[in-house]
C-alpha positions in Angstrom: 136.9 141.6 152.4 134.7 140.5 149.1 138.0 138.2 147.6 136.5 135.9 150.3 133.6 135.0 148.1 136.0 134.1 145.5 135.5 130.3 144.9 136.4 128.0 142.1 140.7 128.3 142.2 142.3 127.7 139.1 145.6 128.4 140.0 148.4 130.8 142.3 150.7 133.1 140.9 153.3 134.3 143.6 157.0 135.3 143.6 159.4 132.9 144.7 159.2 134.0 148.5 160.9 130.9 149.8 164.0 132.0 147.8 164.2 135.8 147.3 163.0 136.7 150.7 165.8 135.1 152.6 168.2 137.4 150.6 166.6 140.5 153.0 168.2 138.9 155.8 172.0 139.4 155.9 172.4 136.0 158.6 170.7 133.7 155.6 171.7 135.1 152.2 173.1 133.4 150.0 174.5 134.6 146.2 171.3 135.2 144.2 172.8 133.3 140.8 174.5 130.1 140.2 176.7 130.0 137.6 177.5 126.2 137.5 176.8 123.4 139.5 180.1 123.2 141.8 178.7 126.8 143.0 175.3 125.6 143.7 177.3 122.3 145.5 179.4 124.5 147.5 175.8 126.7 149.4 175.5 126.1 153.0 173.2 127.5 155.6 174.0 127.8 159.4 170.7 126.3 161.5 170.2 129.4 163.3 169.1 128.7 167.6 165.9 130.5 166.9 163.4 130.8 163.6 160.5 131.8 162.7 159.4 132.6 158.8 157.0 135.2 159.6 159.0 137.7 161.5 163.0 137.0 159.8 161.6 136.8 156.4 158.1 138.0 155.5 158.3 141.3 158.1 161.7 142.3 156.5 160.2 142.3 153.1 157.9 144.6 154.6 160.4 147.0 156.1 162.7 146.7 153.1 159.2 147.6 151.0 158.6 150.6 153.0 162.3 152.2 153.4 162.6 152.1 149.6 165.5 149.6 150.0 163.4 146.8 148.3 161.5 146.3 145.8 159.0 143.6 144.6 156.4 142.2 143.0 153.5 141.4 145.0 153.6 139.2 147.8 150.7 137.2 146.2 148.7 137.5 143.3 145.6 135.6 143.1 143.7 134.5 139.7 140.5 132.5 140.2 138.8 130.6 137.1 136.5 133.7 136.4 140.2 136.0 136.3 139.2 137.9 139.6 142.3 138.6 140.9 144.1 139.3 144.8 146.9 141.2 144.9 148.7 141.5 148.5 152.0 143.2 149.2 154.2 141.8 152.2 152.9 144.5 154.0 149.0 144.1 153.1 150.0 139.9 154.1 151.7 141.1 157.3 148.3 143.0 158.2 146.0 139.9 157.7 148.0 137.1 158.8 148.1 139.1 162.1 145.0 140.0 162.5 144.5 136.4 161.7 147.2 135.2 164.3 145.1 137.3 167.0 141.4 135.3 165.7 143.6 132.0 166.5 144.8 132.9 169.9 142.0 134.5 171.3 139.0 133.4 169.9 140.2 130.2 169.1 141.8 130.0 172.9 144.8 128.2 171.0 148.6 128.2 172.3 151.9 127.6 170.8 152.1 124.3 169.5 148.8 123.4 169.2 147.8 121.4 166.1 145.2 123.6 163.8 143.5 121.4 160.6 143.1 123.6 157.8 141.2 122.2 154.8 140.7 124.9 151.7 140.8 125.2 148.2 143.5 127.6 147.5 142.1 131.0 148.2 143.8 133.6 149.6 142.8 133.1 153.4 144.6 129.7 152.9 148.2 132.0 152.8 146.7 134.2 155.5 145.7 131.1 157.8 149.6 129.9 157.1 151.4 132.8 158.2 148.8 133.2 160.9 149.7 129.9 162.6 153.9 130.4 162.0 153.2 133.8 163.9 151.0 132.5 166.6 153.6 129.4 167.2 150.9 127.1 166.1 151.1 123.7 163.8 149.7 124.0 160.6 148.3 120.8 159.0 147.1 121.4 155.8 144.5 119.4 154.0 142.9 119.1 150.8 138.9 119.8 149.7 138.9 116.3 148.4 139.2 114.8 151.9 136.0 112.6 152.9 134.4 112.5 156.2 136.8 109.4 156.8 139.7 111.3 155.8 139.4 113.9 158.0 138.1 111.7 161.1 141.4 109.9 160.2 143.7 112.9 160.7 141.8 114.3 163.7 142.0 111.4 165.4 145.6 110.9 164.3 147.3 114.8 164.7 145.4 115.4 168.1 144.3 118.8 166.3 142.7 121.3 168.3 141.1 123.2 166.0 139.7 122.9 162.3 139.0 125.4 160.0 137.4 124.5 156.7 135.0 125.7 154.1 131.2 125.8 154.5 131.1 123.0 151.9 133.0 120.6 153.7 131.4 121.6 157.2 128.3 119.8 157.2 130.9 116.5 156.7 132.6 117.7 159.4 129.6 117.8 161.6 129.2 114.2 161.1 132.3 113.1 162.9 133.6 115.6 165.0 131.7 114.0 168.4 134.3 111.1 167.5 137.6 113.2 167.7 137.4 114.4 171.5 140.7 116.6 171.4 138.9 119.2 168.7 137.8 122.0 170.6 137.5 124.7 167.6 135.2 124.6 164.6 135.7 127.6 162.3 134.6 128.7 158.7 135.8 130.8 156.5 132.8 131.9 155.1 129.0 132.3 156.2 127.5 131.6 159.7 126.9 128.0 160.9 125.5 126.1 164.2 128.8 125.4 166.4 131.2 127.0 164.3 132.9 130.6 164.5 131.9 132.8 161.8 136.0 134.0 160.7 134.4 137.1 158.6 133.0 138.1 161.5 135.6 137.8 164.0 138.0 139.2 161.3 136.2 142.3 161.0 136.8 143.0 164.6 140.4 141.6 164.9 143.0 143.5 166.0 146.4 143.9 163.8 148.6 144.4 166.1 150.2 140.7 167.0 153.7 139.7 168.2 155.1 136.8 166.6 155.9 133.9 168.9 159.5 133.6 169.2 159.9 129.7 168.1 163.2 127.8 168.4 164.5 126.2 164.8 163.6 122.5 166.0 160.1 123.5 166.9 157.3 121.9 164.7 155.9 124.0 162.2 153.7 122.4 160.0 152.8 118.3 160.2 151.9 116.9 156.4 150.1 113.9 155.8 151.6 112.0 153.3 149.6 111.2 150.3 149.7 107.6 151.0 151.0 105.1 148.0 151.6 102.2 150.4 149.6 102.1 153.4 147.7 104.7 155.6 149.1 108.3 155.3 151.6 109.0 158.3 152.5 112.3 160.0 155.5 114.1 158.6 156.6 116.6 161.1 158.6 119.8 159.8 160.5 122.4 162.2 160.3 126.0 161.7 164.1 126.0 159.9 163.6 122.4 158.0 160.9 123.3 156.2 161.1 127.3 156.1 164.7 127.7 155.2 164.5 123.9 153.4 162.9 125.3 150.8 165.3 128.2 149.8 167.5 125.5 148.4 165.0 124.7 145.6 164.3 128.4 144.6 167.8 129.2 144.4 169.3 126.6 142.5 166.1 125.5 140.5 164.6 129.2 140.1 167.2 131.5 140.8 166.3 134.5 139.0 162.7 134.4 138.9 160.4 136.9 139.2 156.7 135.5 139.3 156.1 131.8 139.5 153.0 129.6 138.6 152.3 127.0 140.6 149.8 124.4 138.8 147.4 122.0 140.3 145.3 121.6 138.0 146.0 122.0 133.8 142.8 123.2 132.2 143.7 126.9 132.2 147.3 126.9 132.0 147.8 127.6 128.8 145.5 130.9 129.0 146.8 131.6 132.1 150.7 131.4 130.9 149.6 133.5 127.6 147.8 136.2 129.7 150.2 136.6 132.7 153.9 138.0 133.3 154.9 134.9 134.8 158.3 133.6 134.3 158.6 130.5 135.8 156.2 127.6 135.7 156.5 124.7 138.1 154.0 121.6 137.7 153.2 118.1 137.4 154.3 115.5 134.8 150.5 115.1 133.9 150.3 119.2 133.3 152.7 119.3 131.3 151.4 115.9 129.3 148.0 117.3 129.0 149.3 120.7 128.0 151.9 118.9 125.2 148.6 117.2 123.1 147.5 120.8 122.7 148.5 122.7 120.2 151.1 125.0 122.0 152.1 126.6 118.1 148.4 128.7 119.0 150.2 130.0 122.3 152.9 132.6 123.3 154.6 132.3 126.4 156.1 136.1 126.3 157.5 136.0 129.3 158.3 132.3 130.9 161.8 131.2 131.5 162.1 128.5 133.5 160.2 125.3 133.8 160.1 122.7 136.6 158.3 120.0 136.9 158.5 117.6 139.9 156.2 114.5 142.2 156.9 112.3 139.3 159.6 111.4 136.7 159.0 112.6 133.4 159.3 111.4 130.6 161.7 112.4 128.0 159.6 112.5 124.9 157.2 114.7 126.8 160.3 117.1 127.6 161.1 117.1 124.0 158.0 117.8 123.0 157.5 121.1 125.2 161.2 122.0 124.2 160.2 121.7 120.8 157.4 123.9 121.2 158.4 126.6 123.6 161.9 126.6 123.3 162.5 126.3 126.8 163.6 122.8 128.9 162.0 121.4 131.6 163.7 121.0 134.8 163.2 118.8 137.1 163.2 118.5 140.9 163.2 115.2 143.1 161.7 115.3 146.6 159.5 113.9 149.1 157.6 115.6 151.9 160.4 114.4 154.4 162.7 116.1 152.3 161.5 119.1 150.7 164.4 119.0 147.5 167.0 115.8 147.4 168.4 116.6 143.8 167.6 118.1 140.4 168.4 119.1 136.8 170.3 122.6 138.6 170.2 126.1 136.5 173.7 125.6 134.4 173.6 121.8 134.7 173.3 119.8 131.4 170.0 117.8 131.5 169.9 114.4 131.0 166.2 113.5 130.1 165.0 110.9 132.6 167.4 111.3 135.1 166.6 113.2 138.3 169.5 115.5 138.3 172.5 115.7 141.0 172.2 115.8 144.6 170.9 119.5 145.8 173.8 121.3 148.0 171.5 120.3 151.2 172.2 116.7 151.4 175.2 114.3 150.7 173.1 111.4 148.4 174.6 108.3 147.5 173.2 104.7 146.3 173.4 101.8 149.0 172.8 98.6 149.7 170.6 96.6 151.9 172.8 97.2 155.0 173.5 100.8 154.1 176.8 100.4 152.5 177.8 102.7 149.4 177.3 101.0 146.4 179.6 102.1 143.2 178.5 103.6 139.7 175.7 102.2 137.7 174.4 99.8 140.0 171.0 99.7 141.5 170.2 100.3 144.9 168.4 102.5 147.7 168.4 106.1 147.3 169.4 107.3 150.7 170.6 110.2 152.2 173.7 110.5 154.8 172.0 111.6 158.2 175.4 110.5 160.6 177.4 111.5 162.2 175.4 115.1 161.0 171.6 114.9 160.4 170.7 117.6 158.5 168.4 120.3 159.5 166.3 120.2 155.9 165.4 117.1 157.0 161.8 115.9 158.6 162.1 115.7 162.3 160.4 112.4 162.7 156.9 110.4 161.6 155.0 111.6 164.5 153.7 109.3 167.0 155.5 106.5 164.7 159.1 105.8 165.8 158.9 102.1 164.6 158.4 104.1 161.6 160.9 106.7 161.9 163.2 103.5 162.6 162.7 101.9 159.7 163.7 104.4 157.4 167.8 104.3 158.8 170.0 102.1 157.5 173.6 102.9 159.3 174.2 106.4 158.4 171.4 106.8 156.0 168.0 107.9 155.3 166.3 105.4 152.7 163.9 107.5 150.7 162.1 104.5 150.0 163.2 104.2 146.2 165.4 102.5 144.2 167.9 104.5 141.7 171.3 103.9 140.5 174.0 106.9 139.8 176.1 107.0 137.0 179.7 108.2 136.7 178.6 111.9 136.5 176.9 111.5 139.4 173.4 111.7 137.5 170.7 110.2 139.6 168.4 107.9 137.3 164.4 106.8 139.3 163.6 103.0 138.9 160.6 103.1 141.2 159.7 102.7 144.4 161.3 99.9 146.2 157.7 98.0 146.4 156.9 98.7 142.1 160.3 96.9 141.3 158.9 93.8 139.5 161.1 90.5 139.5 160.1 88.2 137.1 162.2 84.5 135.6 165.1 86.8 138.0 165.2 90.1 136.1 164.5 92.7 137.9 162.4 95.3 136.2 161.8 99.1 137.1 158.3 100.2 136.1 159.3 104.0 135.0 161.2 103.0 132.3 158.4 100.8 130.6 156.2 103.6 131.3 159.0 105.8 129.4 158.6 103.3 126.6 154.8 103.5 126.4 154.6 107.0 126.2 156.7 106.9 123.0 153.6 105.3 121.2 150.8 107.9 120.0 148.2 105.8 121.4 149.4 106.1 124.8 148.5 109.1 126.8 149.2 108.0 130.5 150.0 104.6 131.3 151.1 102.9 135.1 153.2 99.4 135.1 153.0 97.3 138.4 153.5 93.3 138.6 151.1 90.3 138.1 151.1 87.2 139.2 152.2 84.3 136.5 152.4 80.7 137.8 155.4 80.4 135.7 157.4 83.8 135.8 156.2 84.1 139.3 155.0 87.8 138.5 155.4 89.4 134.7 155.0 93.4 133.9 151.2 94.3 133.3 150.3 97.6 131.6 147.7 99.9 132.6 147.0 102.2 129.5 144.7 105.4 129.4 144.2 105.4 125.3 144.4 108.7 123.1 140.9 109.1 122.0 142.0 108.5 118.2 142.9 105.4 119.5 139.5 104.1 121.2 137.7 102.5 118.4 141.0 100.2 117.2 141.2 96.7 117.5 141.9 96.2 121.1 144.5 92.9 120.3 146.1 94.3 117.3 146.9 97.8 119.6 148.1 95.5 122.3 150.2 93.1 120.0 151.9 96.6 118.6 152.4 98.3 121.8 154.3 94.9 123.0 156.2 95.2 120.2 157.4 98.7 120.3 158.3 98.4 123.9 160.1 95.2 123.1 162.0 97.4 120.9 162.4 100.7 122.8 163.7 98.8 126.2 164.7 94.8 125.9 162.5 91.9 124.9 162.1 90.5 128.4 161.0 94.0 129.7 157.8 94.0 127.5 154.4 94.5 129.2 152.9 90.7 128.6 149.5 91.9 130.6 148.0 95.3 128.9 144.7 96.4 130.1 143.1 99.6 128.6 141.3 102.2 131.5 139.2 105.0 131.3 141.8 107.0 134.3 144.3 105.8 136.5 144.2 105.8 140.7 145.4 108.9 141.7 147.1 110.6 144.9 145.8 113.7 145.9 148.9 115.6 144.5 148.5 113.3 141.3 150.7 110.3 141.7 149.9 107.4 140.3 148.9 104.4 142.9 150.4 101.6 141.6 150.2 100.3 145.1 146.3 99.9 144.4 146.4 98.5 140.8 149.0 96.1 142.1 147.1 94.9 145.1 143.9 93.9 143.0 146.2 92.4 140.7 147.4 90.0 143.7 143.9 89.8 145.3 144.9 92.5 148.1 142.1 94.9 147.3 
């Protein structure tokens, strides 16, 4: 097993398993291709009384693959930042992830349900260590490399986890708190030996592959996320086997539905390389990928084979879609979701885009704007995004925070769900993001949604990523403030001439009383580990909360 040296990850490259591999299975297919949006509105799925990922949807890829009835690209395919490359089929994922499921349960002395920590960069045992757990029945709780000693006391303590498995760089971190989480049982490391932790190359190498996959019920837990905590301290977000592994089928059909390979980007600095070099045909990423990528010069690049962008975790802006339009020909469309949620609504294949707006409400949920008391509020008026969960909850849906129903409470209002954000829907039924329901800034009684200043900002060259919160005023009671992350060009200007012309051009752009009257130039903006912007952070040390 030498790929388990591979270090560094740049990036994944897999086919859309979450949506072509439910076609193999006659009791969840749906039509491969939408044609318009009232076809994507009328999909349903059936919750089926039992579910499991691994064995009604990974194994019958493999049997499809080996009766000649199917075929695919690979199950993975792996590029590193040195372009050393993994490629598994189903079958070749089928043989680790059990020989995996049998390290967990044996070795590991885990049972169904148990709670198992995983924290690694995005190598391949990340995918084996995932499968492993659906087949062994166990909850996955993923976790990122960037996690500090805190962090991870934090969700030991928290999840109840059993067992963590991590990375010989974060292990000596792990060491230093793990007396202080008294339910962890199991340290393991992916690579090397190390004092009090199982040695996985080791115990892989004399794994057996024969496993039977835990039969799990629909409504059991599959994988717990953290969330990546904009207000307050990250809460558990528990998934069942059918919310989040059929949940996701909804966005690869109706976002991707005829892809082939996908890209998934974390990070931007190889993208355009890797998009050049590869067959991949659909490329999903963050707002700040595709800004970064739009101040190259894409006129040096050919994307042979891409068809289909996405881009989701944050609105973006429409001059940044132009600008990749403009460039690659292709639009970019984008998805609206939370970790409770998995996809809520989007810019559908066949749909006309509006740049800016989120899209329509995905064929999973019924979403409608409402007020504080959770009554349906009519066209082009602002209010909670919120999704109908009575008198049917839907099965996409999260189970519950866990170990938080004051939390899980709090979310209801009557018969909805309240994402948490406000939005208003026009007569098209066109979902348009004003921000979360704590960025809204009210100032002399204007209400003012922090995305469409940022919208605004972007439109000026010197502006390359900018975050709008509130700030106290002892007149306005709180006015817009700007936080501005300058094109270099831009560095050396006149700091109150810039901000005197960036006023003005916002002024003009949005409305006069919408202008940011606070600008403050930064080196980078607060980040969540999945890149949002924490504008929960930059407002709290504007109001002394810090």
């Amino acid at each position: 097993m030498k790929f388990l040296k591979i270090k560094h990850f740049t990036t994944q490259i897999i086919p859309r398993v979450c949506s072509r591999l439910i076609g193999t299975s006659q009791k969840f297919y749906a039509p491969q291709n939408f044609s318009d949006y009232e076809e994507i509105r009328s999909y349903k799925q059936d919750q089926p009384e039992y579910f499991n990922f691994a064995s009604d949807i990974l194994d019958k890829w493999t049997a499809a693959e080996k009766d000649g009835s199917k075929t695919s690209n690979p199950a993975l395919w792996w590029v590193n930042g040195e372009r050393k490359e993994v490629k598994w089929s189903f079958d070749e994922l089928g043989f680790h992830s059990r020989k995996v499921a049998n390290i967990l349960s044996d070795a590991c002395d885990l049972k169904p349900g148990d709670r198992v920590l995983v924290i690694l960069p995005r190598i391949p045992e990340w995918w084996m260590f995932n499968v492993a757990c659906m087949r062994a029945g166990l909850v996955l709780i993923p976790g990122t490399i960037q996690l500090t000693a805190k962090d991870v006391l934090y969700r030991l303590q928290t999840s109840g986890a059993r067992c963590i498995i991590t990375s010989q760089d974060l292990a000596p971190a792990v060491d230093t708190i793990s007396n202080q989480a008294p339910l962890l049982k199991t340290k393991m490391t992916v690579s090397g030996a190390r004092e009090g932790w199982l040695n996985f190359q080791a115990l892989y190498a004399a794994a057996n592959d024969k496993h039977v996959c835990v039969r799990t019920r629909s409504t059991d837990p599959m994988t717990i996320f953290f969330t990546s905590g904009t207000t307050g301290s990250p809460k558990m977000v528990e998934h069942s086997q059918c919310s989040y592994g059929l949940g996701l089928t909804i966005a690869g059909k109706t976002l991707n539905s005829d892809a082939n390979t996908y890209l998934q980007f974390s990070a931007w600095l190889r993208a355009n390389a890797t998009l050049t070099n590869y067959p991949i045909t659909v490329f999903c990423s963050l707002p700040s990928v595709y800004r970064m990528l739009v101040l190259c010069n894409l006129e040096n690049y050919k994307f042979k084979s891409l068809q289909h962008c996405v881009g989701g975790g944050e609105p973006l802006s429409p001059l940044v879609m132009e600008q990749w339009k403009a460039n690659t020909g292709l639009d970019i469309y984008e998805g609206f979701g939370q970790s409770e949620t998995v996809l809520v609504c989007g810019a559908f294949k066949g749909m006309k885009i509006k740049p800016g707006s989120m899209g329509k409400a995905s064929p999973a949920y019924d979403v409608q704007i409402v007020d504080a008391d959770g009554n349906v509020l009519p066209p082009d008026q602002e209010g909670n995004f919120a999704i109908r969960i009575a008198p049917h909850r839907p099965f996409y849906l999260f189970t519950h925070y866990t170990g938080d129903p004051e939390k899980t409470a709090s979310t209801q209002r009557g018969d909805f769900y309240l994402t948490g954000d406000r939005a208003i829907k026009d007569k098209e039924d066109y979902f348009w993001f004003v921000g979360r329901s704590d960025d809204v800034i009210l100032s002399s009684g204007y209400r003012i949604g922090p995305f469409e200043i940022e919208n605004a900002l972007m439109e000026h060259p010197a502006v390359v990523e900018s975050a709008v919160v509130s700030s106290p005023d002892p007149v306005r009671g709180e006015v817009v403030k700007a936080f501005i992350v300058l094109s270099p060009e831009y560095t050396a200007h006149d700091q109150e001439t810039l901000i005197k012309e960036i006023q003005e051009h916002v002024k003009k752009v949005t409305a006069p009383y919408k202008y940011p009257r606070k600008i403050e130039f930064v080196q980078q903006l607060p980040k969540t580990i999945i890149g949002k912007v924490r504008r929960n952070e930059l407002r709290n040390k504007e109001w002394g909360k810090a």
